[in-house]
N, C-alpha and C positions, 0 to 999 in steps of 0.2 A: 504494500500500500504506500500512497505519496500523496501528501498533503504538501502544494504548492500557493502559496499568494504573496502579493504585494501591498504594501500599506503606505499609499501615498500619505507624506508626512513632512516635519522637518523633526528628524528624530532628535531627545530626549539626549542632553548633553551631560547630565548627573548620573551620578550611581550607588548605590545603594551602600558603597563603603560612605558615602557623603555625609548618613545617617548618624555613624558613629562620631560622638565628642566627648571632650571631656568637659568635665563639669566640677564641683565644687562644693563638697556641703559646707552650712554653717559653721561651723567649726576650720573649713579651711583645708580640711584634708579634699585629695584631689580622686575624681574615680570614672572610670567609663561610661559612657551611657547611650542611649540612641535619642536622637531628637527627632518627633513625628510632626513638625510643624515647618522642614525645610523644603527647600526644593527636590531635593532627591525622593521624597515621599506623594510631591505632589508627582512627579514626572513618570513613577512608580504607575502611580492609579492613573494617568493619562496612557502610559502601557498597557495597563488590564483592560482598558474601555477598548482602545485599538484592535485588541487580541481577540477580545472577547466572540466577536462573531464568528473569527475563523477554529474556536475551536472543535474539534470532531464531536460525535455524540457520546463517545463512548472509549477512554482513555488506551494511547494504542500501545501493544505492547512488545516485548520482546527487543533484543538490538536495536536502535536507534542510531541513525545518521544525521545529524543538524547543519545545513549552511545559512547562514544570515550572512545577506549585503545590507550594510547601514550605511546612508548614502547622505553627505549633510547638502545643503544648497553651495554651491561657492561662494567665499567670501568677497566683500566690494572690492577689497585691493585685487583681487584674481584680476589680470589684466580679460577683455571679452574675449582677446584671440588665444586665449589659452583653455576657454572650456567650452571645446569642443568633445572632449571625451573627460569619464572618472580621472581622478589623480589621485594616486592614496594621499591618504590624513593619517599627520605621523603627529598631531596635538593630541591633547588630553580631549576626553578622559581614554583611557587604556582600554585596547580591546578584551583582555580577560576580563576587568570588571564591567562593562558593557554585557558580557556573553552571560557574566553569573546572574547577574539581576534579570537581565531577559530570562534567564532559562526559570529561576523562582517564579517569574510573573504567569510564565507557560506551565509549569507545574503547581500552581494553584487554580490555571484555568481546565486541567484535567486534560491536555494534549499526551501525557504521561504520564505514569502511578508515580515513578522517581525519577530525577532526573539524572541517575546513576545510571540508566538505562542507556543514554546518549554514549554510544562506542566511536565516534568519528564527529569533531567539532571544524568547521572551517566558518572563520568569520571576518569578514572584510568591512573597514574601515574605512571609506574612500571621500573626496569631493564631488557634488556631477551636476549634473544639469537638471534631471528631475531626482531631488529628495527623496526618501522614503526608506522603509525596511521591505526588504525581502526576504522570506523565509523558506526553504524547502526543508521537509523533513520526510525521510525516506526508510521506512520500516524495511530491513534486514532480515534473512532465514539459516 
């Protein structure tokens, strides 16, 4: 089975490591925490709403294959005569934390029971001319 789409967008520049801070109690001692009121938690739930229609009915299983193309708009310095094609984007944020947070957001909308199940990740980071995520995901035997 192969679940294929495209989610025109201008994707979601935070990550879910974004969450974590430190923080402060009274007292002054210092200690970790997650903060749910940042951007990386809004960007979160504008991922879930995106996702949401593409997920299957019924959680797929077995070996998993993942590509994402996460595609940003190009920047206004990008001269016009240079985006004619993708360019990678070698900026923040990092493609592993990018990958982990998508894949959280895809394994709570039930695309997989776990997301240990994903045996081959390929995920590209690029500039282009139409924005968006593309996802393919391709059940294995």
């Amino acid at each position: 089975m192969r679940i294929q789409f495209v989610i025109p967008c201008d994707p979601p520049k935070s990550t879910h490591q974004q969450n974590v801070r430190i923080f402060k109690k009274k007292n002054g001692k210092a200690f970790i925490g997650k903060s749910k009121t940042n951007k990386a938690a809004r960007d979160r739930a504008l991922l879930t709403e995106l996702f949401r229609e593409h997920a299957p009915a019924s959680p797929l299983t077995g070996p998993l294959e993942l590509f994402v193309r996460w595609t940003y708009p190009y920047r206004k310095a990008e001269p016009r005569k240079n985006r004619h094609a993708p360019k990678p984007c070698d900026k923040r944020p990092d493609c592993d934390n990018l990958a982990k947070g998508l894949q959280d957001v895809m394994t709570e909308l039930g695309f997989w029971g776990d997301d240990g199940q994903i045996w081959a990740l390929s995920f590209r980071k690029q500039w282009g001319v139409t924005p968006g995520i593309e996802v393919i995901i391709t059940q294995t035997q």
